[in-house]
Backbone as CSV, one residue per row, in Angstrom:
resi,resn,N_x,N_y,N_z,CA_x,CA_y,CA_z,C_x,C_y,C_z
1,UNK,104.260,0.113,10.259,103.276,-0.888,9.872,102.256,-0.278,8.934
2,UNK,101.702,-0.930,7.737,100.822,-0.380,6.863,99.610,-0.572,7.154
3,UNK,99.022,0.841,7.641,97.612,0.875,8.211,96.320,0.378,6.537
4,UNK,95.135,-0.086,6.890,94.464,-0.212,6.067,93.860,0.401,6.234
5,UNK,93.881,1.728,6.919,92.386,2.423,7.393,93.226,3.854,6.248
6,UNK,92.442,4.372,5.429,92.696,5.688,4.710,92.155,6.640,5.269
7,UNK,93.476,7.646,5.148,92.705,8.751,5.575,91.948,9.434,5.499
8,UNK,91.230,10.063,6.273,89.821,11.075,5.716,90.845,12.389,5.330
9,UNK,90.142,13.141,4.349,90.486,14.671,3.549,89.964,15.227,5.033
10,UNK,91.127,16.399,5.413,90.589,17.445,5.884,89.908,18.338,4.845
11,UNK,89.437,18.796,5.832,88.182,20.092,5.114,88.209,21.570,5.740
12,UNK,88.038,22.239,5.171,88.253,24.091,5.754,86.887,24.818,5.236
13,UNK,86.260,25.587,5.997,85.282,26.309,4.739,85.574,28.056,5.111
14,UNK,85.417,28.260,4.591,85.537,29.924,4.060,84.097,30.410,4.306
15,UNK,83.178,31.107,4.650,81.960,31.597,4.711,82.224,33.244,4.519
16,UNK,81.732,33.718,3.342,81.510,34.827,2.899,80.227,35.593,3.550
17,UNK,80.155,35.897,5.100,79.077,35.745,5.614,78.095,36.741,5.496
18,UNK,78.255,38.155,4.927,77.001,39.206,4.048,76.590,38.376,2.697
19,UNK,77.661,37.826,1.939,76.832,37.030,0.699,75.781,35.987,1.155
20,UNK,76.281,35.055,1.970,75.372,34.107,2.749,73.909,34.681,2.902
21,UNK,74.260,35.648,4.135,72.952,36.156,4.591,71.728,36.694,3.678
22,UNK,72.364,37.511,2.423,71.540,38.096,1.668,71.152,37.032,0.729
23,UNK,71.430,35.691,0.503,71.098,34.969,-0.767,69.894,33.739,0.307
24,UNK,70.639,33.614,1.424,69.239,33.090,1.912,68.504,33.628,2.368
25,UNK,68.075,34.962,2.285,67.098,35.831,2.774,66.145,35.840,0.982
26,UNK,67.214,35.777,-0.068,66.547,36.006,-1.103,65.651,34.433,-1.585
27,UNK,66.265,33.723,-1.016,66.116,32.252,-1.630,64.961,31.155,-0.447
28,UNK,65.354,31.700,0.526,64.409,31.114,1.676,63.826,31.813,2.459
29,UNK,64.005,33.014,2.755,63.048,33.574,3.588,63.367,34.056,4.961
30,UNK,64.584,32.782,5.243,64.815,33.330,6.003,66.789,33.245,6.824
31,UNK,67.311,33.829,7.572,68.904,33.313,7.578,69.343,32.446,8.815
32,UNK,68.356,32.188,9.518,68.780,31.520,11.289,69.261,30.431,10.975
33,UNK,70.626,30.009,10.257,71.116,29.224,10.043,71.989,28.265,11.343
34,UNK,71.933,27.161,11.521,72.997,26.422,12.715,74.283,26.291,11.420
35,UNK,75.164,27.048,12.488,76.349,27.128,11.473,77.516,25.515,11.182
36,UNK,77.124,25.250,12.786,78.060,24.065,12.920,77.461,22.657,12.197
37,UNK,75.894,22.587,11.775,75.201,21.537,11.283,75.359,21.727,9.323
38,UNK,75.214,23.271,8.943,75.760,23.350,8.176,77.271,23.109,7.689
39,UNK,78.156,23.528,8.152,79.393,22.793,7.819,79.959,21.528,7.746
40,UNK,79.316,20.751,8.477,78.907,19.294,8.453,78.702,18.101,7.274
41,UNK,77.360,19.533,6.934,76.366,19.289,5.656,77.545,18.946,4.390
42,UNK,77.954,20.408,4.528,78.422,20.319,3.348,79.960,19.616,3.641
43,UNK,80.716,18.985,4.687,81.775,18.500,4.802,81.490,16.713,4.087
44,UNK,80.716,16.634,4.963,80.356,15.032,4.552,80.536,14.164,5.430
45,UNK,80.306,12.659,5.038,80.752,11.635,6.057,81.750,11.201,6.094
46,UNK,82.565,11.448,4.796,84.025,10.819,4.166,84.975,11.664,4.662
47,UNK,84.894,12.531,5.036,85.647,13.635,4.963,85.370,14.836,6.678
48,UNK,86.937,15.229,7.147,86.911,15.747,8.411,87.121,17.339,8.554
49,UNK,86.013,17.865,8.805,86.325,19.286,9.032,87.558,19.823,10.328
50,UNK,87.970,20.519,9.589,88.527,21.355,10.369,88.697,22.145,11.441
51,UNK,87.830,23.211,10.575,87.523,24.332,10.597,86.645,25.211,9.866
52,UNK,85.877,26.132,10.408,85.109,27.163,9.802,85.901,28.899,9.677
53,UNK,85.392,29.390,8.684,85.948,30.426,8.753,84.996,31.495,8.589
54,UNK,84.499,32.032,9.446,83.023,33.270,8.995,83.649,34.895,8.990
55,UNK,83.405,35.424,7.910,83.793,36.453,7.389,82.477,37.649,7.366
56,UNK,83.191,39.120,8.013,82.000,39.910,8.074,82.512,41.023,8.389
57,UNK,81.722,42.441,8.700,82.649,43.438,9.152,81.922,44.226,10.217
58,UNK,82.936,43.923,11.360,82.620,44.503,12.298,81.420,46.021,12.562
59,UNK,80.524,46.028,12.755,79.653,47.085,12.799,79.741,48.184,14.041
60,UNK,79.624,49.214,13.696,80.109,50.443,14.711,79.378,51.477,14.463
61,UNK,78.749,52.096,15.385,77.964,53.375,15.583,78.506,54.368,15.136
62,UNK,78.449,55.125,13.802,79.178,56.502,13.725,78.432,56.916,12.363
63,UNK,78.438,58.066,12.441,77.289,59.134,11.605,75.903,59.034,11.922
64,UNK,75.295,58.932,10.574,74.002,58.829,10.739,73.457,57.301,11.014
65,UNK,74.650,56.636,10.470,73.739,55.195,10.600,73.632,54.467,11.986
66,UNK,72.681,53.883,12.249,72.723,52.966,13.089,72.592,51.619,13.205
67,UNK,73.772,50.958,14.059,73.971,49.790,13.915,73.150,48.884,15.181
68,UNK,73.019,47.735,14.776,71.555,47.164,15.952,72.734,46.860,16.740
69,UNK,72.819,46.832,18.223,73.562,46.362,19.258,73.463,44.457,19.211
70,UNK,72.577,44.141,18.712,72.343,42.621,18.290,73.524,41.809,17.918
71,UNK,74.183,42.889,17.304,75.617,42.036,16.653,76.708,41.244,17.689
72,UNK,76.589,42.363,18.485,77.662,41.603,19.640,76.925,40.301,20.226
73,UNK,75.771,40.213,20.051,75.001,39.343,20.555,75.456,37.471,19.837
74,UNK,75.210,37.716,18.646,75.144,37.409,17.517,76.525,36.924,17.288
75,UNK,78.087,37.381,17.522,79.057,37.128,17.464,79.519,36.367,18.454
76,UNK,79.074,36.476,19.540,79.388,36.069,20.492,78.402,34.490,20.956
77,UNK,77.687,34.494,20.115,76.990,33.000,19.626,77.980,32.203,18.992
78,UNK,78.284,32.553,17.871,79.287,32.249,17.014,80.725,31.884,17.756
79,UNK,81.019,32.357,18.855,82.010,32.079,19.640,82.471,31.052,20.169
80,UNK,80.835,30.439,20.334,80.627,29.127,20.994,80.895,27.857,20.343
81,UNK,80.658,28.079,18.979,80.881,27.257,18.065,82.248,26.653,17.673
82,UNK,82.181,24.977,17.995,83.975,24.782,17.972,84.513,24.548,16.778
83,UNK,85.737,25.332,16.593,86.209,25.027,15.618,85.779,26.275,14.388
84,UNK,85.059,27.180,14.882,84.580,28.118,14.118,85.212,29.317,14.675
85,UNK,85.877,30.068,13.497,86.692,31.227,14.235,86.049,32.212,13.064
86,UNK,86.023,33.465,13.619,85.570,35.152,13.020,86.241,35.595,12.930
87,UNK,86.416,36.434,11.205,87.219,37.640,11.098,86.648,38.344,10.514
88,UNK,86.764,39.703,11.160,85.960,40.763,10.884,86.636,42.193,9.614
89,UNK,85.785,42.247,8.953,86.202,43.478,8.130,86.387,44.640,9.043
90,UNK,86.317,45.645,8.054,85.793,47.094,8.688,84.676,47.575,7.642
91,UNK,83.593,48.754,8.071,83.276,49.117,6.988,82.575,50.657,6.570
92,UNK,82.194,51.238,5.720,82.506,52.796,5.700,81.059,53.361,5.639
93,UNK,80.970,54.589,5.829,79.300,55.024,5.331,79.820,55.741,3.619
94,UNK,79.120,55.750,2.807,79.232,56.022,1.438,77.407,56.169,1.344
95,UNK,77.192,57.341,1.039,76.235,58.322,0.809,74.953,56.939,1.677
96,UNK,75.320,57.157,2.820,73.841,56.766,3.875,74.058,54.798,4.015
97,UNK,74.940,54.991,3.057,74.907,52.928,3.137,76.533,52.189,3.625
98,UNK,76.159,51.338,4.226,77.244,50.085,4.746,78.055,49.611,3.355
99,UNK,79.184,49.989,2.688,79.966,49.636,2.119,81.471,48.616,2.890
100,UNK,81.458,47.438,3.088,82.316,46.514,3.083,83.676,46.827,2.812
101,UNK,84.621,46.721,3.336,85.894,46.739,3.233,86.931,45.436,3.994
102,UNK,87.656,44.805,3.007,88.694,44.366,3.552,88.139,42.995,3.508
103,UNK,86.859,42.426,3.525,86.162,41.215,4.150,86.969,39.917,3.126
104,UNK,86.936,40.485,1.925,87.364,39.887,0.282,88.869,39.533,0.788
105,UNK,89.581,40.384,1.404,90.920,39.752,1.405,91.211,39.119,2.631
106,UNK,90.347,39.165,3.133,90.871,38.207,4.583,90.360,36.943,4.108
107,UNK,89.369,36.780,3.466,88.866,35.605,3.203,90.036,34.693,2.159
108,UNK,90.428,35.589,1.099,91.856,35.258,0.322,92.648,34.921,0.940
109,UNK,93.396,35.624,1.618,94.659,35.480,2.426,94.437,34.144,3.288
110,UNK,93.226,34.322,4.223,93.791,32.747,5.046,93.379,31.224,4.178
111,UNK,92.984,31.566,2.872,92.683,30.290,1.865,94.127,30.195,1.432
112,UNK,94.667,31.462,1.020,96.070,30.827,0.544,97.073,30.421,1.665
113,UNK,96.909,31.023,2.798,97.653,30.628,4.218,97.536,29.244,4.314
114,UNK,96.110,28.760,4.275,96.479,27.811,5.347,96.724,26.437,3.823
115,UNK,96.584,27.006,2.425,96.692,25.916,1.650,98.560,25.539,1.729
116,UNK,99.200,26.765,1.680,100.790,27.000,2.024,101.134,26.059,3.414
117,UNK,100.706,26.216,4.153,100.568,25.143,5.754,100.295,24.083,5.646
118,UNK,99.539,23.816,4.497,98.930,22.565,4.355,97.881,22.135,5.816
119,UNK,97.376,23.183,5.808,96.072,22.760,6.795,94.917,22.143,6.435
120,UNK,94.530,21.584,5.066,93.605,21.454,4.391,93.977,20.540,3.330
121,UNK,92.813,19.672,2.856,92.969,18.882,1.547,91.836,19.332,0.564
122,UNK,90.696,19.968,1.230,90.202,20.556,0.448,89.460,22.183,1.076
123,UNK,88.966,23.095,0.511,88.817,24.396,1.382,87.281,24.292,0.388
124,UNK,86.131,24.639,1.163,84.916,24.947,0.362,85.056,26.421,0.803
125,UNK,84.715,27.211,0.034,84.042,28.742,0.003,82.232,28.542,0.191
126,UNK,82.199,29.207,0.399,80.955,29.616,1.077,80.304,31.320,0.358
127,UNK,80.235,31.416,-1.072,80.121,32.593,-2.008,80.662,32.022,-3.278
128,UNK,79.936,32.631,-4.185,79.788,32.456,-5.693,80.371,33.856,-6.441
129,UNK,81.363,34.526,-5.187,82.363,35.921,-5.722,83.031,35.479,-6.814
130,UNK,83.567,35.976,-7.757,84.565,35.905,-8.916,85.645,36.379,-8.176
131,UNK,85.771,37.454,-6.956,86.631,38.077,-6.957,87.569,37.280,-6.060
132,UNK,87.715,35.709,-5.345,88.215,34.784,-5.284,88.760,34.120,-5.681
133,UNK,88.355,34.437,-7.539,89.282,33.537,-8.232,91.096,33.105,-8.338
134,UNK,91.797,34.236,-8.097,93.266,34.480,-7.858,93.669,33.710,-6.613
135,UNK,92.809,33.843,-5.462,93.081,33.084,-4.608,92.680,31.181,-4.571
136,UNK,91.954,30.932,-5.391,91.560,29.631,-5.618,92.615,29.305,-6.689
137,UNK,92.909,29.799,-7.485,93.821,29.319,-8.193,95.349,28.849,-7.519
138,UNK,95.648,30.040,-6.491,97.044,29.787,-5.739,96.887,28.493,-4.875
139,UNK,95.411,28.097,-4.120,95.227,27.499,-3.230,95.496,26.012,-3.965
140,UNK,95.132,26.009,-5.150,95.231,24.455,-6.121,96.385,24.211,-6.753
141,UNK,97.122,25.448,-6.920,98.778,25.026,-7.428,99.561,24.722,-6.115
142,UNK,98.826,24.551,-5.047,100.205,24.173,-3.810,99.096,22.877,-3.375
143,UNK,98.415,22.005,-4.499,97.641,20.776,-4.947,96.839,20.811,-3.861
144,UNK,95.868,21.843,-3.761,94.484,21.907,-2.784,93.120,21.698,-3.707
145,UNK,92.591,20.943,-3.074,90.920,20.679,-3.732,90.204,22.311,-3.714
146,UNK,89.403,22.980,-4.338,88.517,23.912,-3.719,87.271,23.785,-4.063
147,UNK,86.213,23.877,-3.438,84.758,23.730,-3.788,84.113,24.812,-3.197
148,UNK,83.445,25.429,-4.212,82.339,26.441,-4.499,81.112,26.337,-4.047
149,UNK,80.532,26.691,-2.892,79.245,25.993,-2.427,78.142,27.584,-2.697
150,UNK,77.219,27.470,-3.543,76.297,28.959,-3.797,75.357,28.556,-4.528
151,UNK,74.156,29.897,-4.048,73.290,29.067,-5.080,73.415,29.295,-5.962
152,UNK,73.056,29.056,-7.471,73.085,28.993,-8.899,72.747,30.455,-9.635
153,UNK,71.697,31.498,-9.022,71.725,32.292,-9.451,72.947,33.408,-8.667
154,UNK,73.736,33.055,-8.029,74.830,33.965,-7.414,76.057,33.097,-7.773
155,UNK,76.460,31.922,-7.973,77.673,32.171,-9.090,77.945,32.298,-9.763
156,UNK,79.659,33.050,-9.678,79.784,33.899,-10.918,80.494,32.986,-11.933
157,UNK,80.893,33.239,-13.163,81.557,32.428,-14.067,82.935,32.062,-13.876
158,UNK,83.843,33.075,-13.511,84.642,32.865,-12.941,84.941,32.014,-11.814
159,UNK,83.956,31.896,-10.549,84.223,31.107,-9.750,83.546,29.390,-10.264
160,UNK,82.763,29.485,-10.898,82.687,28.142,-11.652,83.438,27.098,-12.407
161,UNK,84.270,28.233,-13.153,85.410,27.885,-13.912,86.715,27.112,-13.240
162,UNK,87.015,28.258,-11.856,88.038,27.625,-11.557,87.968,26.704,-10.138
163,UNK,86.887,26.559,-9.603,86.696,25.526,-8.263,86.711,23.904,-9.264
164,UNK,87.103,23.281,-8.224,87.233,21.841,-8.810,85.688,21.128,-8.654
165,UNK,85.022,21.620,-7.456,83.448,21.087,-7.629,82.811,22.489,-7.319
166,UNK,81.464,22.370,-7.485,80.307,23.681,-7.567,79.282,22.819,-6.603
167,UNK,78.871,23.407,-5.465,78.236,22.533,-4.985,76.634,23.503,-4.743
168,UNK,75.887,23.308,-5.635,74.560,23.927,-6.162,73.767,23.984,-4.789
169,UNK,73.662,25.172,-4.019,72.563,25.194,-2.524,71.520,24.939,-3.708
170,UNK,70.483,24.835,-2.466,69.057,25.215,-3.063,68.308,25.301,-1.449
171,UNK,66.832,25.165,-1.562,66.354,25.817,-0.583,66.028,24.313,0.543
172,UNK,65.877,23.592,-0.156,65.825,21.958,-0.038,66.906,21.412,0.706
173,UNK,68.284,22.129,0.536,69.209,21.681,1.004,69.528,22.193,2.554
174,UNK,68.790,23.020,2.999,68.773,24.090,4.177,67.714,23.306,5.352
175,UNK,67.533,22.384,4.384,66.012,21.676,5.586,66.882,20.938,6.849
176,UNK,66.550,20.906,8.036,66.714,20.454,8.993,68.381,21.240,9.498
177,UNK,68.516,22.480,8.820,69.755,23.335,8.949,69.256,24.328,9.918
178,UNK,67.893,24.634,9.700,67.655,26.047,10.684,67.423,25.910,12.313
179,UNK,67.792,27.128,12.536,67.644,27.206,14.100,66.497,26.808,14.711
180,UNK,65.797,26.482,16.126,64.725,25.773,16.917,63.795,27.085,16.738
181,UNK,62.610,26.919,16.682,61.887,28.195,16.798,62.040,28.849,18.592
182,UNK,62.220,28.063,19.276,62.253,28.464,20.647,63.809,29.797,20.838
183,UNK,64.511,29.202,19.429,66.167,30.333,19.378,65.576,31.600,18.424
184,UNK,64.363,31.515,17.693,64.329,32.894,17.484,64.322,34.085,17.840
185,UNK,64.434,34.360,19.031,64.417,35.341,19.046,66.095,35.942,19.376
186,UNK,66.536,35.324,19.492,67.946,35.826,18.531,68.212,36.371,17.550
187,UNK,67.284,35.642,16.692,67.445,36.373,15.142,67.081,37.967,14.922
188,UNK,68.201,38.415,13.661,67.983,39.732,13.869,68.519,40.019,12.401
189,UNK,68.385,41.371,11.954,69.033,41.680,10.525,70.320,42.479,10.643
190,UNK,71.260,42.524,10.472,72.016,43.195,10.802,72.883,43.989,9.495
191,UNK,72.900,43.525,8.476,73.335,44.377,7.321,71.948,45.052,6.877
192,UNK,71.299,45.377,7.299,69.936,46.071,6.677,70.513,47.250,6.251
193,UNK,69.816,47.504,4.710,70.338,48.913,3.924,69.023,49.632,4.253
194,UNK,67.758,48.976,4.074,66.704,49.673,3.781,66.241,50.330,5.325
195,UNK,66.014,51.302,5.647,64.977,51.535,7.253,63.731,50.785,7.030
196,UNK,63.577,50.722,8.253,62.911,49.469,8.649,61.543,50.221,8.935
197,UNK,60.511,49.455,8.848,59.043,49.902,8.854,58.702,51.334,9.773
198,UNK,58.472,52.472,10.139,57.465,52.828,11.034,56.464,52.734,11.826
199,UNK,55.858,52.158,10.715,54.225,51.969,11.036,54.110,50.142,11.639
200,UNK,55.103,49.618,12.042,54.869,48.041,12.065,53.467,48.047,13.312
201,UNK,52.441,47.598,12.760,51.339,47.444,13.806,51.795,46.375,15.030
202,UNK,53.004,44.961,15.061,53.062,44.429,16.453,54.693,44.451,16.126
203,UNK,55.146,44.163,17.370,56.387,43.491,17.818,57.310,42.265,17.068
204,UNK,56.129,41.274,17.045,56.750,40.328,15.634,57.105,41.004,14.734
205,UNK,56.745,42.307,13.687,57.148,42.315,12.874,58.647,43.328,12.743
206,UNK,59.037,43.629,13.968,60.013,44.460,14.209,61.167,43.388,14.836
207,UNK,61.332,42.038,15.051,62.362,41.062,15.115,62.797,41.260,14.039
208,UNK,64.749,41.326,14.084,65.684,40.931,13.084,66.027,39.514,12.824
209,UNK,66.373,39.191,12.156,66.788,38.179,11.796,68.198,37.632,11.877
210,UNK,68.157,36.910,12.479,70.319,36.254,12.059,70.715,36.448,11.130
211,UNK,72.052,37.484,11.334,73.004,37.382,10.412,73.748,36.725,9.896
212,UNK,74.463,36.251,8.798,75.160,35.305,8.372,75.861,35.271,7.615
């Protein structure tokens, strides 16, 4: 029988989640993002999410650096969230700093996976990387939508070029996205390159912030 009801587009998003964190730390101030209200945001009313995909790399105590125990905290938030699944990089010390590994191709690989499965009608990314482009391209020749969601000063040309929409954050667009002030203290920083104050005169100013 010929239904009159059309279907809604599934939806997938990709979250590049160190790019995330550092562009709304640069752009708003701050990252205690609700992940599941965001994906939402940017899914729409027309249209049925999936799935989330948050990308990051596992953090581990070894050398000199130290990693905040917060993370497990922090991941395991994320756990709760339905329909939202984590995959974790690995990542290296290179002269005193957190260098990323692997995060770029997991994020590739399950865009072209699940476009091959046909799990998706359209996949948003969540990063304004260029280095996505190969994989957005494969994801649209097996006729997948892809949309580019970043802010304007972090995409790259390449990823502009080849997403079918660009969906411009801004800081405006984050309103009624952030966490309750009563959940801050969850928040924490967890890719921090720089050491962190000494001298902080209170306690407030030694809270991290959510990672993302």
């Amino acid at each position: 029988m010929f239904s009159i009801f059309k279907r809604k587009k599934k939806v997938m998003i990709f979250i590049d989640g160190s790019n995330l964190y550092h562009v709304l730390l640069k752009n708003c101030g701050r990252s205690d993002l609700m992940f599941s209200s965001f994906g939402k945001k940017l899914t729409g009313k027309d249209r049925v999410l999936k799935k989330i995909f948050y990308y990051n790399v596992k953090q581990e105590l070894q050398g000199k650096i130290k990693i905040p125990e917060e993370q497990k905290k922090f991941l395991k938030s994320l756990d709760k969230i339905d329909n939202l699944e984590v995959k974790l990089g690995i990542w290296k010390e290179q002269n005193g700093s957190i260098v990323e590994k692997g995060v770029d191709v997991l994020l590739a690989t399950d865009l072209v996976l699940n476009s091959v499965k046909n799990k998706f009608d359209t996949a948003i990314i969540v990063s304004g990387d260029g280095d996505f482009f190969p994989a957005i391209e494969a994801a649209k020749k097996q006729g997948k939508k892809v949309e580019v969601a970043a802010f304007e000063s972090n995409i790259s040309k390449e990823a502009s070029d080849s997403a079918d929409k660009v969906i411009k954050l801004k800081k405006s667009f984050f309103n009624r996205l952030w966490m309750p002030k009563k959940n801050n203290k969850r928040n924490y920083k967890s890719n921090k390159k720089n050491s962190t104050n000494k001298n902080s005169k209170s306690r407030s100013n030694t809270k991290r912030k959510l990672l993302v």
